[in-house]
MIKE-700947 format. One line per field, with one value per residue: x, y, z of N, C-alpha, C in turn; residue number from 1; residue in three letters. Coordinates in steps of 0.1 Angstrom, whole numbers. Example, Ala and Ser with C-alpha at 12.3 -4.5 7.8 and 13.67 -1.06 7.14 Angstrom:
residues 2
npx = [132	128];
npy = [-57	-22];
npz = [78	71];
capx = [123	137];
capy = [-45	-11];
capz = [78	71];
cpx = [132	129];
cpy = [-33	0];
cpz = [78	79];
num = [1	2];
residu = [Ala	Ser];
//
This chain:
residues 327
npx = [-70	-41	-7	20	49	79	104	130	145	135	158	179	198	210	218	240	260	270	279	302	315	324	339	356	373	382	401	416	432	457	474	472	473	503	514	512	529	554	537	523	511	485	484	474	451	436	437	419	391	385	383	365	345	344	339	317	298	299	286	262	253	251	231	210	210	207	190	181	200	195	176	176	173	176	180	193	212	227	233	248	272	281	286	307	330	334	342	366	383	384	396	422	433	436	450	479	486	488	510	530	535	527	506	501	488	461	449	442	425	401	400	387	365	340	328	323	305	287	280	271	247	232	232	219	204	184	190	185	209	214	221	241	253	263	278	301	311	321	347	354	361	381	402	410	416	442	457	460	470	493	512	534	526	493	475	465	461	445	427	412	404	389	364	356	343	326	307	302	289	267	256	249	232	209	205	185	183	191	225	241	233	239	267	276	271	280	307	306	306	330	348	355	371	397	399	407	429	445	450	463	485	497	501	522	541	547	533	529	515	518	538	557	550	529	521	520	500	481	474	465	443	431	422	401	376	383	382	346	337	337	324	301	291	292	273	251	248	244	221	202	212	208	232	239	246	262	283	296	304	328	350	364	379	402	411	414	439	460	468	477	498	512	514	525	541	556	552	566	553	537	533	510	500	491	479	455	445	434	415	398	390	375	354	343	334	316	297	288	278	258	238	230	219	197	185	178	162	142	130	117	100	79	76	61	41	29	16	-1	-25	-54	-71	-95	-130	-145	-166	-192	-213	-246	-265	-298	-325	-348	-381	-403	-427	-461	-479];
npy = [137	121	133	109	102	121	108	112	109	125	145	137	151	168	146	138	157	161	134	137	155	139	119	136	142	125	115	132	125	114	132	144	122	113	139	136	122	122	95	70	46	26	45	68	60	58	82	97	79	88	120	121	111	132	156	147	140	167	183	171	177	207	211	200	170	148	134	120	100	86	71	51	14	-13	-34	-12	-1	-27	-30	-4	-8	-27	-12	5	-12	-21	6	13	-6	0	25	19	6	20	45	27	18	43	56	38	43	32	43	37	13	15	31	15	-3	13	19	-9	-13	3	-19	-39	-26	-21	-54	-57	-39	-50	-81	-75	-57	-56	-37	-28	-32	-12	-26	-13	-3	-26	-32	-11	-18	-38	-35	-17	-40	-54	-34	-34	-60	-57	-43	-57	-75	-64	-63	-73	-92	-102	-82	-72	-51	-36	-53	-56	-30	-26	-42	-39	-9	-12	-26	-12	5	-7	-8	18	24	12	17	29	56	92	109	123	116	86	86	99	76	57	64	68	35	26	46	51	29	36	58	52	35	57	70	53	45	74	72	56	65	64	77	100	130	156	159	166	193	222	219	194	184	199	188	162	164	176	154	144	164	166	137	137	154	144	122	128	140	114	99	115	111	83	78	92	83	57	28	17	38	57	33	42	71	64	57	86	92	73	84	108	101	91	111	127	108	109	136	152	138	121	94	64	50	23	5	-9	0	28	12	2	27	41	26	23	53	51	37	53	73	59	52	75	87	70	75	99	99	84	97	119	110	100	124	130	115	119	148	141	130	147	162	151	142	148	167	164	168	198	202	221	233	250	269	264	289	301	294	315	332	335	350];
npz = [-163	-149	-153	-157	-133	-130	-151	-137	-108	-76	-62	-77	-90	-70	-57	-78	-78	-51	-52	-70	-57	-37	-45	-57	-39	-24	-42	-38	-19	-16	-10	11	37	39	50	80	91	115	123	126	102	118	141	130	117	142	147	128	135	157	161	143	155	176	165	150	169	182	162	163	191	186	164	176	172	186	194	174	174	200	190	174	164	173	149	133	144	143	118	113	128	113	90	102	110	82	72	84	78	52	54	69	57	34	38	49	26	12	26	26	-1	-20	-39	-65	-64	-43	-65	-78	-65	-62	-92	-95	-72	-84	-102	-85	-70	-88	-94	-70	-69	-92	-86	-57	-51	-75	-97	-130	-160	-191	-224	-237	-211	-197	-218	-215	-184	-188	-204	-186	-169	-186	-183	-158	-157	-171	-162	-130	-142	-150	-124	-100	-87	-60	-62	-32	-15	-33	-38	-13	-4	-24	-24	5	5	-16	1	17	10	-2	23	32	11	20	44	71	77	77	66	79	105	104	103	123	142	130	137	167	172	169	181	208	212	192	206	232	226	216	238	252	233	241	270	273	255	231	215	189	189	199	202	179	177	172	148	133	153	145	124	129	140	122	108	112	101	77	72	76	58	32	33	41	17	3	16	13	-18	-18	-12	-30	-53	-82	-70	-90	-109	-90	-90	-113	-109	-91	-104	-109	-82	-85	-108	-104	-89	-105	-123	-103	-101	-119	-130	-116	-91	-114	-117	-129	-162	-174	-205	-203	-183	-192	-213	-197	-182	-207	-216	-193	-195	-222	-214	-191	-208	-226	-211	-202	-221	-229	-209	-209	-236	-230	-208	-224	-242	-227	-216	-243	-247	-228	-233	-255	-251	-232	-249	-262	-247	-237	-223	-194	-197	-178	-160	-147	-130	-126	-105	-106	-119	-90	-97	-106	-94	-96	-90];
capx = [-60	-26	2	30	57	92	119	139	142	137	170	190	213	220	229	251	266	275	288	312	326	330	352	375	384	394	411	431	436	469	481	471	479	517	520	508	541	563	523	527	493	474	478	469	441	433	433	410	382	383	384	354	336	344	334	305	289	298	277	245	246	247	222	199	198	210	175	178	211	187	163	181	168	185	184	199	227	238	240	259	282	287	288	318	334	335	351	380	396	388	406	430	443	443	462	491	487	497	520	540	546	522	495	491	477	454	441	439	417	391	391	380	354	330	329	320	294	275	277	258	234	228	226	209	192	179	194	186	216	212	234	253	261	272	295	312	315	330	354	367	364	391	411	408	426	451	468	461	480	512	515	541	516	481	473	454	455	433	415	407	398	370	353	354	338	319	297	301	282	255	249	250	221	199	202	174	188	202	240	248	235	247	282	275	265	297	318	302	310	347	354	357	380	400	402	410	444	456	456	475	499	508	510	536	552	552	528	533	504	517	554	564	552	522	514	517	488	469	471	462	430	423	420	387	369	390	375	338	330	335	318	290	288	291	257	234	250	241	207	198	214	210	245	247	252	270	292	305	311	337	366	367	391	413	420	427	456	469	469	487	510	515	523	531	547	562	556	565	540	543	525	497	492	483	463	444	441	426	404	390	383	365	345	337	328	303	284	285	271	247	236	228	210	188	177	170	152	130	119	110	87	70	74	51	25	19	8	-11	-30	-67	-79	-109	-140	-149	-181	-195	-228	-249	-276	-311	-332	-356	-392	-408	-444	-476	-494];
capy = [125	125	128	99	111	123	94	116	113	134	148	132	164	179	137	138	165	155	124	138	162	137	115	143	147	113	116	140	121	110	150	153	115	118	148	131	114	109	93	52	43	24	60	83	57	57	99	95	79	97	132	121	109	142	162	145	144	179	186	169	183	219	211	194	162	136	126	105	89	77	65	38	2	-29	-36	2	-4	-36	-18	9	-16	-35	-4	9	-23	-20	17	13	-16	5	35	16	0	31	51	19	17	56	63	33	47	23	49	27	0	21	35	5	-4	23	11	-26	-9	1	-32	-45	-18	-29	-65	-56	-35	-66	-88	-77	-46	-61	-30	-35	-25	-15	-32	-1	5	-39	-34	-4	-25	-52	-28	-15	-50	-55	-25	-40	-72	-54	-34	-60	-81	-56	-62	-87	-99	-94	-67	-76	-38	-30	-58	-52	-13	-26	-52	-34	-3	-21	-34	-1	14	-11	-10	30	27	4	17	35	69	103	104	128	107	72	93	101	63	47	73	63	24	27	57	50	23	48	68	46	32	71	75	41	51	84	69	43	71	59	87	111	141	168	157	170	205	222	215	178	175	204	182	151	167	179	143	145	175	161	123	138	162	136	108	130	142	103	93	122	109	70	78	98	80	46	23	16	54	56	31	46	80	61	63	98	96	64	86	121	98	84	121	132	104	111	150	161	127	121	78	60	47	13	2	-21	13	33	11	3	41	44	13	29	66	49	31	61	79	50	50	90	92	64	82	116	101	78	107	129	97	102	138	134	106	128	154	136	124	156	175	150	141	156	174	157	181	201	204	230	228	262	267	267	298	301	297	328	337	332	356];
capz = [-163	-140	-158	-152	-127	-146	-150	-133	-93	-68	-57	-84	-94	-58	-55	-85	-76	-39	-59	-74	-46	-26	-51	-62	-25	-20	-52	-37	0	-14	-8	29	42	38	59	89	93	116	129	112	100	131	147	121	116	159	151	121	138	171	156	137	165	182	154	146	179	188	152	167	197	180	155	180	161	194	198	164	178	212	192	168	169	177	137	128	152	135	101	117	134	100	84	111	104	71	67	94	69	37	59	74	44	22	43	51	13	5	34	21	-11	-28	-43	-78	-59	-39	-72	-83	-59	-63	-102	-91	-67	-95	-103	-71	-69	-101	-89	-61	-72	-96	-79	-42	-53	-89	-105	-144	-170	-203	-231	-236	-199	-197	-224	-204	-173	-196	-209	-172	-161	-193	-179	-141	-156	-177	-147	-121	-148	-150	-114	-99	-76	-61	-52	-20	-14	-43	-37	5	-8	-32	-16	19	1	-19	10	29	1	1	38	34	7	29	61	72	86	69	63	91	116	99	98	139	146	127	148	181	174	169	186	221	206	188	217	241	222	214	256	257	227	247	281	267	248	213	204	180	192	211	206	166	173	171	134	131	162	146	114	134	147	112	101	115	96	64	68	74	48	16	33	41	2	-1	20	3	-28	-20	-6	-37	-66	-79	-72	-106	-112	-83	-92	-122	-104	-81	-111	-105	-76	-89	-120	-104	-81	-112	-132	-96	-97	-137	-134	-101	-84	-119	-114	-146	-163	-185	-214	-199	-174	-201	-220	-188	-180	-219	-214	-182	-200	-228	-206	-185	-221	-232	-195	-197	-231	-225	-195	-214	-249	-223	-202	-236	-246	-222	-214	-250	-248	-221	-239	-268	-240	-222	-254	-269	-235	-240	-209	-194	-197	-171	-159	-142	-127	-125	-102	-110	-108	-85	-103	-106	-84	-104	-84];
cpx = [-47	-18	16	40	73	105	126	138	145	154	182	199	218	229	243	264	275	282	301	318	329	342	365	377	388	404	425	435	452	479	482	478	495	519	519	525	549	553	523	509	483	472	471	447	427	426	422	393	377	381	373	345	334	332	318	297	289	284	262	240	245	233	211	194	202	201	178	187	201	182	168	173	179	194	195	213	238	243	248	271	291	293	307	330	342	348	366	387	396	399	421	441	450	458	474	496	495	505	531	545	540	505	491	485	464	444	435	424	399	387	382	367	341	327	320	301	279	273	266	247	226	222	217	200	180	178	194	200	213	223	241	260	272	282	304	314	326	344	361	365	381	403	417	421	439	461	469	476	498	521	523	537	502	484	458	453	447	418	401	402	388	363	351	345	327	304	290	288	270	248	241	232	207	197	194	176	191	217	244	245	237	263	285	277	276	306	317	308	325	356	366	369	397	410	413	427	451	460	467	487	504	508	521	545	554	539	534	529	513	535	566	558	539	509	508	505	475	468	465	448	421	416	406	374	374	381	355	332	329	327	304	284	284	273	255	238	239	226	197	201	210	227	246	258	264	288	301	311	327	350	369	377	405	419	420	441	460	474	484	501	521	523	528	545	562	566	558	554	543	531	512	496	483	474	452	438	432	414	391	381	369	353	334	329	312	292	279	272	256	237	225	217	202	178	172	156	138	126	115	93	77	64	59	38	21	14	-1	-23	-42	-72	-96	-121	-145	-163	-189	-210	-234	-262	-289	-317	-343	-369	-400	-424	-452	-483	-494];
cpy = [130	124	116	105	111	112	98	114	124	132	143	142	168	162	134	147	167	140	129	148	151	125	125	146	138	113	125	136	118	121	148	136	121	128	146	126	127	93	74	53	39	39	69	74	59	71	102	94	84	110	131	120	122	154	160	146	156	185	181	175	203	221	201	178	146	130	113	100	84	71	54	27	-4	-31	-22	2	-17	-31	-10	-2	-20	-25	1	0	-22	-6	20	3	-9	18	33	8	10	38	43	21	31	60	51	31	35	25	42	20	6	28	24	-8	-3	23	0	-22	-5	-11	-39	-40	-22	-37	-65	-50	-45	-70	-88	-64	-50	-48	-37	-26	-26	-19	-24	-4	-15	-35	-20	-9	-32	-44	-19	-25	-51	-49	-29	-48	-69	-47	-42	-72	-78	-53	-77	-96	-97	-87	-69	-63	-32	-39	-58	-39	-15	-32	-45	-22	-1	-21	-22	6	11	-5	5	36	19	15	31	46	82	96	107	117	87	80	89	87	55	52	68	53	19	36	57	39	31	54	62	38	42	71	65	44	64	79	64	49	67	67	94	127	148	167	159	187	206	222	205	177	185	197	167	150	173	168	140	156	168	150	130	145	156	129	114	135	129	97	99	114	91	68	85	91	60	38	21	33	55	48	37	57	76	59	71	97	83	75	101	113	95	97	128	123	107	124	158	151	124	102	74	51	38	10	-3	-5	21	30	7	15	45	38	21	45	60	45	41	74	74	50	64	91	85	65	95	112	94	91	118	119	103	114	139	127	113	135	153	134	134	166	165	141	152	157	168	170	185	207	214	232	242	260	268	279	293	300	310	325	335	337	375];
cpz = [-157	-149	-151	-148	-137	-142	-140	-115	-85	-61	-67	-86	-82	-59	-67	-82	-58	-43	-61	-66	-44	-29	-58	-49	-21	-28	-47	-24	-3	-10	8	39	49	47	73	95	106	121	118	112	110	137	139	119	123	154	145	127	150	167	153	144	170	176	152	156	184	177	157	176	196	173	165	177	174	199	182	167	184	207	179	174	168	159	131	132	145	120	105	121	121	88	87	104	92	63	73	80	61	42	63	61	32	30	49	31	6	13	34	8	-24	-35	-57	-71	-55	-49	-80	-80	-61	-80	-104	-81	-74	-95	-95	-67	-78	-100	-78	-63	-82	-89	-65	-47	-60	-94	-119	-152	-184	-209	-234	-222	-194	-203	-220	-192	-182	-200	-195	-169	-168	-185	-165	-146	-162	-168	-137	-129	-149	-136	-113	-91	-75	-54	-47	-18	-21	-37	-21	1	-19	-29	-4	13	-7	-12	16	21	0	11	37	23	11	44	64	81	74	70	77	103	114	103	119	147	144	137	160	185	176	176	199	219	204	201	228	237	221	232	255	249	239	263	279	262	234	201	199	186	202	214	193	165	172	158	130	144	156	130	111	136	131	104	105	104	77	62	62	61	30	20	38	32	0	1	15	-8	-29	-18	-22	-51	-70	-80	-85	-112	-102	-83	-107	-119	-96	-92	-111	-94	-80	-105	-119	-95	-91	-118	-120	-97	-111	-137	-125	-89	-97	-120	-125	-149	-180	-194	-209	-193	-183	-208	-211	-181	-190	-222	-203	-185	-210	-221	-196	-200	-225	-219	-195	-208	-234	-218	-200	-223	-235	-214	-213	-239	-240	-212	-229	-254	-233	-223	-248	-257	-236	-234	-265	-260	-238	-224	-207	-190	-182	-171	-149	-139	-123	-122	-104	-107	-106	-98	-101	-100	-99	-100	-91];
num = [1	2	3	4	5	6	7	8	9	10	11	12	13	14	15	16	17	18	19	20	21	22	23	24	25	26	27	28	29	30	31	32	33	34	35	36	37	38	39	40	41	42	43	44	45	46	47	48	49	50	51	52	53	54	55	56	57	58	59	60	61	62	63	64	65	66	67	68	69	70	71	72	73	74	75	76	77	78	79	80	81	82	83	84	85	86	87	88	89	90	91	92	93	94	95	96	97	98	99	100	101	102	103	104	105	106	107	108	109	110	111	112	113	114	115	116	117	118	119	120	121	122	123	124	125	126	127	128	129	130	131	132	133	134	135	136	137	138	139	140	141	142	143	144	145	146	147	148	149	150	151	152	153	154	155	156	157	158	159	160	161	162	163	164	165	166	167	168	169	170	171	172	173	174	175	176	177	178	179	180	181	182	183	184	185	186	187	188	189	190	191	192	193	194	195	196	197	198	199	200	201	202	203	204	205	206	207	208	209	210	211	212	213	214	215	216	217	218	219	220	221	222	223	224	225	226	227	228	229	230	231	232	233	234	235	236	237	238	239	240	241	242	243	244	245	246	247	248	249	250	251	252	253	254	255	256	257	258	259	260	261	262	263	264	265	266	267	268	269	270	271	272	273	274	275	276	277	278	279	280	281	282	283	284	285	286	287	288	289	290	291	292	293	294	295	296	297	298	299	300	301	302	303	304	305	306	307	308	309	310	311	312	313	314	315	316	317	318	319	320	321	322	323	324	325	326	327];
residu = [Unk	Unk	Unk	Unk	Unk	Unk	Unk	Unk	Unk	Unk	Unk	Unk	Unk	Unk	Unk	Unk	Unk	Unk	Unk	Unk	Unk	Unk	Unk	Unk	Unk	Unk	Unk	Unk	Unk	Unk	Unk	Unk	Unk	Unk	Unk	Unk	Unk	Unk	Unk	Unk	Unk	Unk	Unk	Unk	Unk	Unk	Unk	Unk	Unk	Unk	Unk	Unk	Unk	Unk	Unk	Unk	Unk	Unk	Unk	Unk	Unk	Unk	Unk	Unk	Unk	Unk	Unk	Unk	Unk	Unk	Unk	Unk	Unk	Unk	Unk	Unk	Unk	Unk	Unk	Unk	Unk	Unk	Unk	Unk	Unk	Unk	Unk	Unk	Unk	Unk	Unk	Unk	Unk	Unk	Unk	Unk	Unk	Unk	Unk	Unk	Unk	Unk	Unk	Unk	Unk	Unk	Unk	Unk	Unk	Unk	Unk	Unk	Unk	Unk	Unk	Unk	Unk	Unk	Unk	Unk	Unk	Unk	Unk	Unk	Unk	Unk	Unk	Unk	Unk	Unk	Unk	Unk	Unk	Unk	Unk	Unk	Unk	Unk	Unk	Unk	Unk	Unk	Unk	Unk	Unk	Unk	Unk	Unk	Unk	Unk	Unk	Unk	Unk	Unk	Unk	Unk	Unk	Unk	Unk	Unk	Unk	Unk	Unk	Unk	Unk	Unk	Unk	Unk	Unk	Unk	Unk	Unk	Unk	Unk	Unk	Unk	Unk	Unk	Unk	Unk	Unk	Unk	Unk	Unk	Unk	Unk	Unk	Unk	Unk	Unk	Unk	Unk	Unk	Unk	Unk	Unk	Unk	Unk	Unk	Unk	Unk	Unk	Unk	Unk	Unk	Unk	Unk	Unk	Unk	Unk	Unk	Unk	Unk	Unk	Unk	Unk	Unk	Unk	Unk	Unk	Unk	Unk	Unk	Unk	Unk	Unk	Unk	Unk	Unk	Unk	Unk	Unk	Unk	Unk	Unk	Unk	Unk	Unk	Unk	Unk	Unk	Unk	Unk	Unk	Unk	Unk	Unk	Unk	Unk	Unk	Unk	Unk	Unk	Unk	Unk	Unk	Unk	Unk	Unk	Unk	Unk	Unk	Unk	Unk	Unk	Unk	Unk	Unk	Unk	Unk	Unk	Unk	Unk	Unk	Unk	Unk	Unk	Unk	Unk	Unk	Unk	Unk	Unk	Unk	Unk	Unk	Unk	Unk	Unk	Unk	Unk	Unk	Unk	Unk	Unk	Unk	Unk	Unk	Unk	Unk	Unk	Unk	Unk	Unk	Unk	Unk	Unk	Unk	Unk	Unk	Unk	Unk	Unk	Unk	Unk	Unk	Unk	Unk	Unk	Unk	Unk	Unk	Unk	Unk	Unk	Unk	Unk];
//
């Protein structure tokens, strides 16, 4: 008799674990942004996805892998497109968002993205939740409205950086490719874009590149190697985990920017912030712990099956002897 395969999926831990790099390195994008300057955001943006493009296709054609760019379909191309799409606004908005000095919002953002994330896996995946892991959504939804509340407006920048990411994330766990070459395929679509406005900025002169010194253009060109290496932790992660899980990893970088804005930045931080900061821990406590006894759960109920599973008899067939002579 077969035993039943283990709850557990294939690749889950390397994807957990590519999860969570690739949110404590956004967490920390609010460090490297900022140095970009005197560079206003459309350019740093422009540098962003050109670098990446560079990058990424120099990477395929090292590793051989520019046969699976060729060979996309019609349908794979629109996912990438929509995909493309999708990560220029969540990029282009973060970085206007922290290079104007408006990093709560931006984490604020990336709280409300969870959210977003478990909605969709809801509703279009038909991800099931258990009633533990509901009433931890319910409990960062609370937190969501308690900070977006202590705000003196909306915050359309939270909200453009969770729905754009959101989608991106879907697309990223549908689309029928690896990461590396999903990563290669977004770069392609926007690149030549990209590219083609940095020449027009420095013919016009209102570039930045190659005119603050040789640090600020070798920190321009870094924005390339910088963007790829989280967002390609991100795909194994999305390809490997389900968005539910997924979405709860994504407070990991909204709550190292707030710890940075807390003890290193030194932002003040009002009543509603805190209790929506404490709202969001518990929350991330009750999904963790929920997470742990459910997977004990069941390696034990396996446990119990594979040792009281009776081995079906083997049979062994042994050949006849020959009959013996009679003469």
């Amino acid at each position: 008799m077969a035993l039943p395969p283990s709850p557990r999926q294939p690749g889950t831990a390397s994807g957990l674990l590519c999860g969570v790099g690739a949110y404590t390195l956004w967490g920390l994008f609010p460090l490297f942004w900022p140095l970009l300057g005197p560079a206003d955001s459309v350019e740093i943006l422009a540098h962003r996805i050109a670098w990446t493009m560079v990058f990424m296709l120099g990477g395929l054609l090292l590793f051989g892998r520019w046969a699976r760019l060729r060979g996309l379909s019609a349908r794979s191309w629109l996912l990438v497109a929509a995909a493309a799409v999708l990560i220029a606004v969540n990029w282009g908005t973060y970085i206007y968002g922290v290079t104007s000095g408006q990093v709560t919002e931006t984490a604020l953002g990336y709280f409300i993205n969870p959210l977003v994330s478990v909605v969709l896996g809801v509703a279009v995946l038909n991800e099931q939740l258990r009633r533990t892991q509901w009433v931890a959504i319910g409990i960062a939804a609370v937190a969501v409205i308690v900070m977006t509340m202590s705000s003196a407006s909306v915050p359309v920048i939270a909200l453009v950086l969770a729905t754009s990411f959101g989608f991106y994330g879907l697309i990223k766990k549908t689309v029928p490719m690896d990461s590396v070459t999903s990563l290669a395929a977004e770069s392609v679509v926007l690149g030549p874009i990209a590219a083609g406005y940095l020449i027009w900025l420095g013919a016009s002169g209102a570039g930045t590149f190659g005119e603050h010194g040789v640090w600020h253009a070798l920190l321009l060109v870094s924005a390339g190697p910088v963007t790829i290496v989280p967002l390609l932790l991100f795909g194994t992660s999305a390809r490997r985990l389900r968005l539910v899980t997924l979405g709860a990893l994504q407070y990991l970088a909204p709550i190292i920017q707030f710890a940075w804005g807390l003890f290193v930045m030194h932002e003040p931080m009002t009543p509603e912030r805190w209790l929506g900061f404490g709202l969001v821990w518990a929350a991330l406590v009750l999904f963790t712990v929920d997470g742990a006894l459910a997977a004990h759960r069941s390696r034990r109920k396996l446990a119990r099956y594979e040792t009281t599973v009776v081995p079906e008899a083997i049979v062994v067939e042994v050949p006849e002897e020959p009959a013996q002579s009679t003469k």
